[in-house]
Backbone bond lengths (Angstrom), bond angles and torsions (degrees), N, CA, C in turn:
res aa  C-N    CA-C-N  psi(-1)  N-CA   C-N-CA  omega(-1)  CA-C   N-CA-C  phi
1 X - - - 1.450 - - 1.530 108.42 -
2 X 1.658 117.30 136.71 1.163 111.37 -172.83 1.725 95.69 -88.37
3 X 1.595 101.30 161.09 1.264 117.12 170.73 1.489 120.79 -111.84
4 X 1.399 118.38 154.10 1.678 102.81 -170.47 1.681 90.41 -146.66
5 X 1.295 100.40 117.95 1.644 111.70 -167.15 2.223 88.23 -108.26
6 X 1.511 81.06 124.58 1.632 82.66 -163.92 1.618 101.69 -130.99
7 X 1.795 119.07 112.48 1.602 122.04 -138.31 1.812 83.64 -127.78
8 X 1.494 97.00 154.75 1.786 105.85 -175.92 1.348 86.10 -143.69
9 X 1.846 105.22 111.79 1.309 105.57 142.35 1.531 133.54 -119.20
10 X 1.183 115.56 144.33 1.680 107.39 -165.22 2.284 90.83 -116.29
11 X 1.489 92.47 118.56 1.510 102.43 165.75 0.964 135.39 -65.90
12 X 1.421 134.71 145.23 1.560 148.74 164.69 1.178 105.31 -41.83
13 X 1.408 111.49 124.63 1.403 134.10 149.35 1.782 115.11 -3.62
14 X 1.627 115.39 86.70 1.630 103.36 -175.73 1.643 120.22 105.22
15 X 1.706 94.21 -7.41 2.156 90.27 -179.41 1.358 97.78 -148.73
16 X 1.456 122.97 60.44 1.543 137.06 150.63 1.257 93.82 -37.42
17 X 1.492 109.84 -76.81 1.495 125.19 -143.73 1.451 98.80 -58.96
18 X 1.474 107.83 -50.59 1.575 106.91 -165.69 1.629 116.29 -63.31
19 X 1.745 95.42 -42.43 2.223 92.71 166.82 1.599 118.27 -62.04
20 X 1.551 129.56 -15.90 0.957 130.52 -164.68 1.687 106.54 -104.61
21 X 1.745 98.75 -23.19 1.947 94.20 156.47 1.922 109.03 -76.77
22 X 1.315 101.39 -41.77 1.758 84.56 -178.66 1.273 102.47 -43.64
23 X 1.414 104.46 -61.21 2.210 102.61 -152.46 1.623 101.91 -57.67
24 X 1.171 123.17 -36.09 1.867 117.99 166.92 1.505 102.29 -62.80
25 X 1.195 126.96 13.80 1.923 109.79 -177.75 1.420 84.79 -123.37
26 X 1.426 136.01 -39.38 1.114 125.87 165.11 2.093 133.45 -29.01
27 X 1.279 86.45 -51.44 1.521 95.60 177.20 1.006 120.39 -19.13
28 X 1.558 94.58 -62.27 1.967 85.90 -157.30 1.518 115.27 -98.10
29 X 1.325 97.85 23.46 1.621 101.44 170.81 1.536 99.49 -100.79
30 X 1.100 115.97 -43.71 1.515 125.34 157.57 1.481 127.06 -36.46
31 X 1.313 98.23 -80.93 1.811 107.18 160.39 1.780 123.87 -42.30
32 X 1.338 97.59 -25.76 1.844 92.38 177.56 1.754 100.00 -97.13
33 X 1.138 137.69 -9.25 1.167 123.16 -172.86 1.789 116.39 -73.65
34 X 1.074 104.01 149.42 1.647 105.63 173.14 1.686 116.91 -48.25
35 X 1.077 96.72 125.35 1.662 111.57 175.62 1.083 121.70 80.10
36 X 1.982 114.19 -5.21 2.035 112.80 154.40 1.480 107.12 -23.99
37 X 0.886 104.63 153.99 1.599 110.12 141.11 1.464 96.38 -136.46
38 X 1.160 130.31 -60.09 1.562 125.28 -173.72 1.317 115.12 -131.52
39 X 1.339 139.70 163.67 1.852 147.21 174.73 1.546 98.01 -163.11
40 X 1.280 104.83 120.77 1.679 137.92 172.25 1.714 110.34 -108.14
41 X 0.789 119.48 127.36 1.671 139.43 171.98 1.467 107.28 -94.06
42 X 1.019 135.10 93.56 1.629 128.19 171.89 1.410 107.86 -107.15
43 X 1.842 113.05 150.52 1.253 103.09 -176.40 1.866 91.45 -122.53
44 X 0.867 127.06 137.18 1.539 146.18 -171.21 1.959 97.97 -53.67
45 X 1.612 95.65 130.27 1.560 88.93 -175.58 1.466 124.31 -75.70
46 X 1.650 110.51 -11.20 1.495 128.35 -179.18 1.344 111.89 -99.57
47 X 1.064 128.68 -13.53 1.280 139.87 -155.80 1.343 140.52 -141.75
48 X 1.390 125.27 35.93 1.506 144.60 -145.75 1.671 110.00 -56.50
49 X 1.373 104.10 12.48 1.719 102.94 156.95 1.367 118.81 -117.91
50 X 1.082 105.45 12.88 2.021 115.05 -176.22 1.508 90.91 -106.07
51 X 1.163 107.35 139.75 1.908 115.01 -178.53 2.129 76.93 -138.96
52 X 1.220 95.14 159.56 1.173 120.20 159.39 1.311 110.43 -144.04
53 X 1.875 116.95 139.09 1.419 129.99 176.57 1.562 111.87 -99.05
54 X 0.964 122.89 125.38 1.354 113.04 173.23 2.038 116.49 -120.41
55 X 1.266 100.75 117.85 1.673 81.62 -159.42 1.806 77.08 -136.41
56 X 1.330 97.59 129.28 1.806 131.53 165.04 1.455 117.45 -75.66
57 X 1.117 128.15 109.02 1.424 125.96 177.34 1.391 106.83 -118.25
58 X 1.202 109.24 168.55 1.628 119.74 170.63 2.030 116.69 -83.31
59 X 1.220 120.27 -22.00 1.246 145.20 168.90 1.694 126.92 -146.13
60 X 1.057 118.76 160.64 1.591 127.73 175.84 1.281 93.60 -66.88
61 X 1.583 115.12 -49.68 1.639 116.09 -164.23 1.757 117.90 -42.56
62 X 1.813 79.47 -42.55 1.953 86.95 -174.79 1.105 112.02 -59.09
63 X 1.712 126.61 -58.47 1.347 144.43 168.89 1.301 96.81 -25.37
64 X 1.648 134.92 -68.01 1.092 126.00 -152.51 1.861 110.72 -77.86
65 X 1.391 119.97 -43.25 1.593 121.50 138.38 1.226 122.01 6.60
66 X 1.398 100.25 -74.33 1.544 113.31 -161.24 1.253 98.34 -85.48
67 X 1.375 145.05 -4.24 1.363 135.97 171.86 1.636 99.20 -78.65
68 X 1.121 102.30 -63.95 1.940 108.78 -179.34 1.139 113.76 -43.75
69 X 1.272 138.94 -25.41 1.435 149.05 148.42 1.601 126.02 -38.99
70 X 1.485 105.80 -50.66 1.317 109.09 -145.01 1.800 84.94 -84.98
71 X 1.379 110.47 143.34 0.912 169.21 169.06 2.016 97.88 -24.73
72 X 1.035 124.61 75.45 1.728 120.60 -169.92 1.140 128.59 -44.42
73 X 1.810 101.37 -44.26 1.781 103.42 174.77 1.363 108.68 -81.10
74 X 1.568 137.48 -16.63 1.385 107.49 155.17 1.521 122.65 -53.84
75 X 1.237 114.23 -55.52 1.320 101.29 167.49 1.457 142.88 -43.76
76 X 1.168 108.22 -27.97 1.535 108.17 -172.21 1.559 104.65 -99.08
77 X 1.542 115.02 -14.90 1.058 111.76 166.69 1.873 124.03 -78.05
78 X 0.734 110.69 -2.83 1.500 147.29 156.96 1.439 145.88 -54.94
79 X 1.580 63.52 -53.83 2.295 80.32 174.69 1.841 122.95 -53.60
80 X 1.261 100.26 -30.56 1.089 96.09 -171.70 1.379 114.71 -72.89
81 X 1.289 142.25 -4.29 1.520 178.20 51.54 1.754 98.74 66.65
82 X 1.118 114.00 -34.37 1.814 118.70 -147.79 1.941 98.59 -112.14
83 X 0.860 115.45 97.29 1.245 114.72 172.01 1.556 117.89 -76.42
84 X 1.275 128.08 -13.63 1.501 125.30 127.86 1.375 126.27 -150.54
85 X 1.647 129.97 175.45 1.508 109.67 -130.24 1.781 91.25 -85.93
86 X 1.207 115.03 160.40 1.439 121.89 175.69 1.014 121.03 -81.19
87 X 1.519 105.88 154.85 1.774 118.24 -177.34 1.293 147.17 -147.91
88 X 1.248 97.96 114.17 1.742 91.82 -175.87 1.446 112.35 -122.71
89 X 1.751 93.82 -160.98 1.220 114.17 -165.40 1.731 106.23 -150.07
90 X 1.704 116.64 176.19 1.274 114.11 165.69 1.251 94.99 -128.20
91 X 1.422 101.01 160.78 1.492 114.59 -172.04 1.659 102.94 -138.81
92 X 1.260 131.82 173.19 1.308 135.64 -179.65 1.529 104.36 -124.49
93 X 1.466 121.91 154.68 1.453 130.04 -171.69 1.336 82.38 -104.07
């Protein structure tokens, strides 16, 4: 069963652009990990600080993998990017 891990972040006051270059730098650390199948970056048509991630996996397990992986000080170098904290969920196809 495919899995579809589906994330909402809304940016700080002044760095759309800059949270919406991280989540495009994200990809391909995303896209190369075991059990991607796909990751979409959308940016909200009303709302040019709402991005939504949408990334397809083969399991939660992988999804969760590839989090323990990724890289901490990108992230935290980051945070300041998020005008409040992000959120998702998993869903089933």
């Amino acid at each position: 069963m495919t899995t579809v891990r589906i994330n909402e972040f809304k940016a700080a006051e002044g760095a759309a652009l800059e949270l919406h270059q991280f989540l495009l730098s994200l990809v391909p650390y995303i896209t190369g990990c075991d059990g991607c199948i796909s990751c979409d970056v959308l940016k909200h048509s009303a709302d040019e600080s709402v991005f939504v991630v949408i990334e397809k996996w083969q399991s939660i397990e992988d999804h969760q993998k590839s989090i323990a992986g990724f890289p901490k000080d990108e992230m935290q170098a980051a945070m300041g990017l998020f005008g409040a904290p992000p959120k998702g969920d998993y869903y089933h196809v």
